[in-house]
NUGU-358973 format. One record per residue (C-alpha): residue in one letter; x, z negated, y. Coordinates in steps of 0.2 Angstrom, whole numbers, plus 5000, padded with zeros to 4 digits. Layout:
N
AXZY/...
This chain:
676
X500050005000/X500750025019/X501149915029/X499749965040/X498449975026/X496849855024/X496449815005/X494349855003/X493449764992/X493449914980/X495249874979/X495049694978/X493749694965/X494949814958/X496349704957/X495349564951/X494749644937/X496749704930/X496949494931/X495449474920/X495849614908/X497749544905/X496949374903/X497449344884/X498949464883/X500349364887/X501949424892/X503749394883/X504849254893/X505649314906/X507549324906/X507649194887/X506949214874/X505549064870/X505249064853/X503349034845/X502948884838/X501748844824/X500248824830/X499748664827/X501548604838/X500848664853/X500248594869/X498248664872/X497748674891/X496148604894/X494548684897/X494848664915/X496548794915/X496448974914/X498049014906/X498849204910/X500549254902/X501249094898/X502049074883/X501348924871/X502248764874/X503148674860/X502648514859/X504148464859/X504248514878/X502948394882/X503748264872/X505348264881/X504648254898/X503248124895/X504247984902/X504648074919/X502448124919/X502147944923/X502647864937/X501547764948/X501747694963/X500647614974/X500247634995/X499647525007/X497947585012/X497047435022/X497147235027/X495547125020/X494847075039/X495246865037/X496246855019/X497846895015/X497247025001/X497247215003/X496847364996/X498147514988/X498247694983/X498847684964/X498447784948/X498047664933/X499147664916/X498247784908/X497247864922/X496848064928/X496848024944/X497247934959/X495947764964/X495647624976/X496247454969/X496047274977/X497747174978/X497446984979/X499246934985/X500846974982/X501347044965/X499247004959/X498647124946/X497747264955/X495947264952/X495047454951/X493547464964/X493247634963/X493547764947/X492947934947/X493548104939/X494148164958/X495548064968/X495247904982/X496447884993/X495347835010/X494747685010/X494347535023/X493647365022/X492047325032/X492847245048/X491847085052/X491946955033/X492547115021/X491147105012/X491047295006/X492147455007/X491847615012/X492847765006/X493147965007/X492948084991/X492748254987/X492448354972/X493448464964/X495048474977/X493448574988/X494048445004/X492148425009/X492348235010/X490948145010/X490747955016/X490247815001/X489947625003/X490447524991/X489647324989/X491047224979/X489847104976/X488747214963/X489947384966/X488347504971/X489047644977/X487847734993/X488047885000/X488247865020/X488648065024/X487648235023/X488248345010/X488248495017/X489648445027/X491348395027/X491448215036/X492948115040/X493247925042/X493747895059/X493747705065/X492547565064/X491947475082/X492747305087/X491147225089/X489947285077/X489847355060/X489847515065/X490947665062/X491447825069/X491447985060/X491648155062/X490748315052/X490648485052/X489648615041/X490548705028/X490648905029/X489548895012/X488048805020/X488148885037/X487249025043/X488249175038/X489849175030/X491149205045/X490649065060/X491249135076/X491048965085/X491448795078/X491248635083/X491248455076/X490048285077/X490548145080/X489348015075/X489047815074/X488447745057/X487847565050/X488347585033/X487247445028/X485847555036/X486347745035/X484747795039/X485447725058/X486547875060/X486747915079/X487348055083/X488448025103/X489348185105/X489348375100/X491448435102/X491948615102/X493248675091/X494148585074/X495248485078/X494748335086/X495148165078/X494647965087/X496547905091/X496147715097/X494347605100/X494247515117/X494047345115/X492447315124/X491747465111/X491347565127/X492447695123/X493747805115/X495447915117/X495248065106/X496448185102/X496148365102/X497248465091/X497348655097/X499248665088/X500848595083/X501648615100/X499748585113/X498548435111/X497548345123/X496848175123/X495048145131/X494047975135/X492247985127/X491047865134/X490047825117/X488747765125/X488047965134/X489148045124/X490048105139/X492148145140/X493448195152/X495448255149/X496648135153/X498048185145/X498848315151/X498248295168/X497648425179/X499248535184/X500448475168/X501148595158/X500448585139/X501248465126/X500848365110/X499748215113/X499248105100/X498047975104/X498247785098/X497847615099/X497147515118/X498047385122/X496947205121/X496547205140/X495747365139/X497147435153/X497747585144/X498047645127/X499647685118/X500047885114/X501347995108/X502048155113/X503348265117/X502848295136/X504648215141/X505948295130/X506148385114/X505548235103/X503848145102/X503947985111/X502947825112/X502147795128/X500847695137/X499647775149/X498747655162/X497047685165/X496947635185/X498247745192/X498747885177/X500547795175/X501447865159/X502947735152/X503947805140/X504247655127/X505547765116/X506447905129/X507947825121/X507747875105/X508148045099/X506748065087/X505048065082/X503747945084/X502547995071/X501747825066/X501047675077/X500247475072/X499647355085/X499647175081/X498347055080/X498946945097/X499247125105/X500947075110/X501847175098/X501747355092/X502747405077/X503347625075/X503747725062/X505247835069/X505847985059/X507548005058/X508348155052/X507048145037/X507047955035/X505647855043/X506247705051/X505447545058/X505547495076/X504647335085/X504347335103/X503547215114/X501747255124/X502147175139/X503847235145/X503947375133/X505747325128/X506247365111/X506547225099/X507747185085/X507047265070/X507047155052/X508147215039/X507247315025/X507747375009/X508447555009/X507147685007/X505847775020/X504347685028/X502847765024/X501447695033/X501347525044/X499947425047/X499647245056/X498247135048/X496947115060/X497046915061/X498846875054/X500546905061/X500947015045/X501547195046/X501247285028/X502147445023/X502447585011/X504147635006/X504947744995/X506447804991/X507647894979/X507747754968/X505947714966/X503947784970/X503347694984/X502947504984/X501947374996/X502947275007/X502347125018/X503447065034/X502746905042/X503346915061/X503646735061/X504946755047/X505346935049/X505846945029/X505147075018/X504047015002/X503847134991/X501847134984/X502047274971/X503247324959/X503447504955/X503147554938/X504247634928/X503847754912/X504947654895/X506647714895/X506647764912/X508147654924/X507747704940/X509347624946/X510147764937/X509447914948/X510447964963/X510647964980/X509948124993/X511148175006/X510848275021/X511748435021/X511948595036/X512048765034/X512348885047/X510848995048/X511149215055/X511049155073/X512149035072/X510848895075/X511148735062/X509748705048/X509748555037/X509248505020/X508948375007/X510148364992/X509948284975/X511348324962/X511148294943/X512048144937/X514248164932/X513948204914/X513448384919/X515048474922/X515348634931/X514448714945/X512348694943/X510948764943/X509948754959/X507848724963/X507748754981/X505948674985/X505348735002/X504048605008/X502248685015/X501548645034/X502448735041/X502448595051/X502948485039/X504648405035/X505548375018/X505948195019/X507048065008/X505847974996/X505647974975/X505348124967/X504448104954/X504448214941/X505748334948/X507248174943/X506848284926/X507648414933/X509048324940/X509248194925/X508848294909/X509448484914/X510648464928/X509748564940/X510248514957/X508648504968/X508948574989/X507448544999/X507848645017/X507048615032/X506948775039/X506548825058/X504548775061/X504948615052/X504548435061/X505648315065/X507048385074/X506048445092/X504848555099/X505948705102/X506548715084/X504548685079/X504148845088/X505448955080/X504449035064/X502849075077/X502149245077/X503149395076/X504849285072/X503849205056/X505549295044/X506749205053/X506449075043/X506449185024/X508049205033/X508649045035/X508449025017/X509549175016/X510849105024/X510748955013/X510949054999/X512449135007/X513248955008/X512748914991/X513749044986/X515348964995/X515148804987/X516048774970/X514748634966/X513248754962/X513148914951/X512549044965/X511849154949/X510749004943/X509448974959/X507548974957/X506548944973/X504748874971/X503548804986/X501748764989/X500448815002/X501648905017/X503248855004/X502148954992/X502249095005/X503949075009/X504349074989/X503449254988/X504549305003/X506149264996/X505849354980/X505349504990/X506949485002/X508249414991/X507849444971/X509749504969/X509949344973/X508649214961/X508349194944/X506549154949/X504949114959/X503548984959/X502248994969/X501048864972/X499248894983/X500449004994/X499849155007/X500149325000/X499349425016/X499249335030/X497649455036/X496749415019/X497149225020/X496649215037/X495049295037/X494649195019/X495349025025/X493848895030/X493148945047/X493648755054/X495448795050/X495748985057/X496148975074/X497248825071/X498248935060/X497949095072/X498948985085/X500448995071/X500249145063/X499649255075/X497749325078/X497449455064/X496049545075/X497549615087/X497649755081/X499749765083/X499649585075/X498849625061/X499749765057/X501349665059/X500649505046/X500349665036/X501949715037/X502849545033/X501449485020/X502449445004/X500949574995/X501249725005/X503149724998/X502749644979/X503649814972/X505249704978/X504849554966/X505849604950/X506249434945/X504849324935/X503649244947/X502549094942/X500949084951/X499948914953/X498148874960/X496748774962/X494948874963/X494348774973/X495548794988/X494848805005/X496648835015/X497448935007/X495949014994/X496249074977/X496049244980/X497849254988/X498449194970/X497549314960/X497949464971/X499849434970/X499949414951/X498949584950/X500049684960/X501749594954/X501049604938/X500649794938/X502449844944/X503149784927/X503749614930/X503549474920/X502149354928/X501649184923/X499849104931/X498948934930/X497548934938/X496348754936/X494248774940/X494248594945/X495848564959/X496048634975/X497548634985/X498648604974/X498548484956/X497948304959/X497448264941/X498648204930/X498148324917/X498348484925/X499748424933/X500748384917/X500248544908/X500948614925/X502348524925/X502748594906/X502548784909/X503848734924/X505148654914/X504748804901/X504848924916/X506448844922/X507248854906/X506949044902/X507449064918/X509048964927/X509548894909/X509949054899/
């Protein structure tokens, strides 16, 4: 196809169908021989997993990786409102999928409050006595959250949203029982497939009476989200996400429903703002954002007279995380250093920075103050071990640990490695960074290498546990690079903006430039070098096998874009013009014809070395149809394609399930490929 050709849906019914016909013929290993097992020594995928050219595992495969399957950690997700009890994020012995549990103190059995077949990982207490929770799920990776109540007295579950629309937590009212959510209806229950204007609710609810539901304000677009409550409940800062580099923050009065900008004010040039937490008086609220300098600050604005104070202009990073404490004198941060969150302290009053308590090494995760004690909880995780549940009193400002990480028999997680920072530089000369994890001693020689490009693109791969990639790393001695390429966070707004619009392959070329240093270092094996991704990493994955397959073993793709005009028009209508801001506007006509040009399907004849395609049907960011048109096309050209595709996820695998039977075909997929 040209670069300036537009597939119809003749063509793409057309390419659908090759996928269905070559359903049940797989296709030999690429690169190795895998041999064929008996078959009652095979692993069988679930009814759930459409199954497309992957040879059938050996039981064996599954056995040998079982231990690194099984990891679970826990994360902090709310403070009880008087005890010292909280609730975590944590997947039970034996579980599919991610729950809600109730801690009772420090090291406490976790007690399961919710259990379903799809993953909870929102979730807050009631605000007043604690009495009940309520807490976000969706079906079937779909994201069209609805809201639940859940009494822990007699654990009735009640349905507080409207499903025929996706809702979101937002905050409850200081005052009152109350919370704030925001909705919007879902391109399947609106009227007419494509929404030309979107716009979200924001809404009051009394989940004890949901029948109570106010609606106080109608807000054009999709990306607004409640930053900070005013103490007297009169009103709220808001932030209104329009992309990674702009974002507004507006005052709503909850009582009319009416709202007016503050931030930036009239004559300021755009910037990030990101709304927070008021400060007790009522005075101001706290915020973040890049409108002084390159990095995301903490600052104050004051209501009487607009005064910014810029609490962090000393630090040269992020800000991307913020806790107020229960006297309102102290205000913890989450500061993201060079891909490790750090935690910083700083007084409400003066706004001085204030010695920070020692903490085990590792990257914070979230932080939260509990509403009545001088106790700061947090996540952290690290190379050494899936996140845990911390506790710092601020009277005594040393770390109890209330979780222990649990570790799969057999596994010493002491034994995994360390990740290093290490630079390359890129074809301009600019300097790019990346996370390194090499296998242990034993494995002599130069390695193999997985570089793992994270999604966003306005994301950042950070330090913290791997999971089941330490497989890789402890029982293959593949050494795992995770690069950071231009667009990433975390290191300033200029390097943020680099991949937008028509320079989007400048970042396919910084991995380029990786693999040219690759080359030069003794300690990897530049002939050995898969590159997988998800969501834009899935894109960028497809982009690299289309630039650089002299120069891999391999590809996995996982939810990526393969035509940037197909995923756009396809995506959810809420999301598009967020993304158009990144991508580009594929009703220009010179735009589209340059995503047309770059999108990783309008040059598949280029991928010639076996691809591995992953996907949830479900999606609604990146939709499955991007998947399915890829493996056709790749597929038709003669080169060997393997695809997963699960009925029941969406972006990307949250069931353990799915995700262990596609974790196997990986560590098959890895070993026909880097390990011949």
């Amino acid at each position: 196809m040209s670069a300036n050709a537009r597939p119809t849906s003749a063509v793409a019914t057309a390419l659908l169908g090759a996928v269905l016909v070559t359903a049940c013929a797989p296709l030999a290993a690429p690169r190795a021989s895998v041999a064929t097992p008996s078959a009652d020594a095979v692993v069988a995928a679930n009814a759930n997993l459409v199954v497309q050219g992957i040879p059938p595992i050996p039981a064996s495969v599954a056995e040998s990786v079982a231990r690194y399957t099984d990891f679970r950690g826990h994360r902090f997700v709310d403070w009880h409102p008087q005890r010292a009890e909280m609730l975590v994020a944590h997947r039970r012995e034996g579980g599919d999928t991610t729950q809600i549990f109730r801690l009772a103190g420090p090291h406490s059995t976790p007690e399961q409050l919710t259990d379903f077949a799809d993953p909870v990982r929102v979730a807050s207490y009631e605000p007043n006595r604690g009495e009940y929770i309520v807490f976000e799920r969706s079906t079937g990776g779909n994201e069209a959250a609805q809201l639940y109540r859940l009494d822990l007295a007699t654990r009735k579950t009640t349905l507080l949203s409207d499903v025929d629309e996706r809702n979101e937590f937002q905050a409850w009212l200081h005052r009152s029982g109350r919370l704030l959510c925001l909705s919007l209806p879902l391109d399947r229950t609106a009227v007419g497939r494509t929404r030309t204007e979107i716009q979200q609710t924001l809404s009051l609810i009394d989940p004890l009476d949901p029948s109570s539901r106010r609606r106080v304000a109608e807000l054009p677009g999709g990306g607004w989200a409640v930053g900070g409550v005013a103490w007297d409940d009169g009103q709220v800062a808001m932030t209104r996400y329009l992309s990674a580099t702009e974002s507004e923050i507006w005052l709503l009065d909850l009582a009319s429903g009416m709202r007016k900008k503050v931030l930036p004010a009239s004559g300021e040039p755009p910037a990030a703002h990101f709304a927070a937490m008021w400060k007790h008086d009522d005075s101001g609220f706290f915020f973040v954002s890049d409108r002084g300098g390159e990095f995301r600050e903490l600052m104050f604005l004051r209501i009487a007279d607009g005064r910014v104070t810029r609490l962090t202009r000393h630090i040269p990073w992020d800000v991307d995380g913020v806790s107020l404490d229960a006297s309102g004198r102290l205000l913890a941060a989450r500061v993201n250093v060079d891909g490790k969150a750090e935690l910083r302290l700083f007084d409400t009053e003066h706004f001085d920075e204030l010695p920070t308590p020692r903490l085990q090494e590792g990257s914070v995760q979230t932080i939260a103050f509990h509403r009545q004690r001088a106790e700061l909880a947090f996540t952290l995780s690290d190379s050494q071990s899936p996140a845990t549940v911390s506790v710092i009193d601020v009277a005594r400002p040393v770390a109890q640990h209330w979780t222990t990480p649990a570790a799969p028999p057999g596994i010493d997680l002491q034994s995994f490695g360390s990740q290093r920072i290490v630079h390359w530089p890129s074809f301009d000369g600019r300097r790019i960074s990346g996370i390194l994890s090499m296998p242990p001693a034993r494995f002599s020689g130069p390695r193999p290498l997985l570089i793992a490009i994270h999604g966003g693109p306005e994301a950042q791969a950070r330090v913290g546990f791997l999971g089941r990639h330490n497989y890789f790393l402890e029982e293959l001695g593949v050494a795992i690079l995770r690069p950071n390429v231009r667009g990433s966070t975390g290191f300033g707004k200029t390097f943020l903006t680099l991949d937008n619009g028509r320079k989007r392959e400048d970042s396919v070329r910084d991995i380029g430039a990786l693999l040219d240093w690759v080359a030069q270092q003794p300690e990897f094996d530049s002939s050995r070098v898969l590159v997988e991704g998800g969501s834009y990493g899935g894109y960028m994955s497809l982009a690299v096998a289309t630039h650089y397959a002299d120069r891999i073993a391999g590809a996995i793709d996982v939810v990526g874009i393969s035509n940037f005009v197909t995923f756009l028009e396809n995506t959810e209508s809420y999301r598009r013009d967020l993304r158009r801001v990144e991508y580009g506007d594929e009703r220009d006509p010179a735009m589209r014809e340059f995503l047309l040009r770059i999108s990783p399907l309008t040059s598949a004849d280029r991928i010639t070395k076996p691809l591995f395609v992953v996907q949830g049907k479900n999606d609604p960011r990146v939709p499955y149809t991007e998947s399915e048109q890829i493996v056709a096309r790749v597929r038709a050209n003669g080169t060997p394609v393997w695809y997963l595709r699960a009925e029941n996820e969406g972006h990307g695998f949250a069931r353990k399930e799915n995700a262990d039977f596609e974790f196997f075909a990986t560590v098959m997929f890895m070993r026909a490929t880097l390990l011949r």
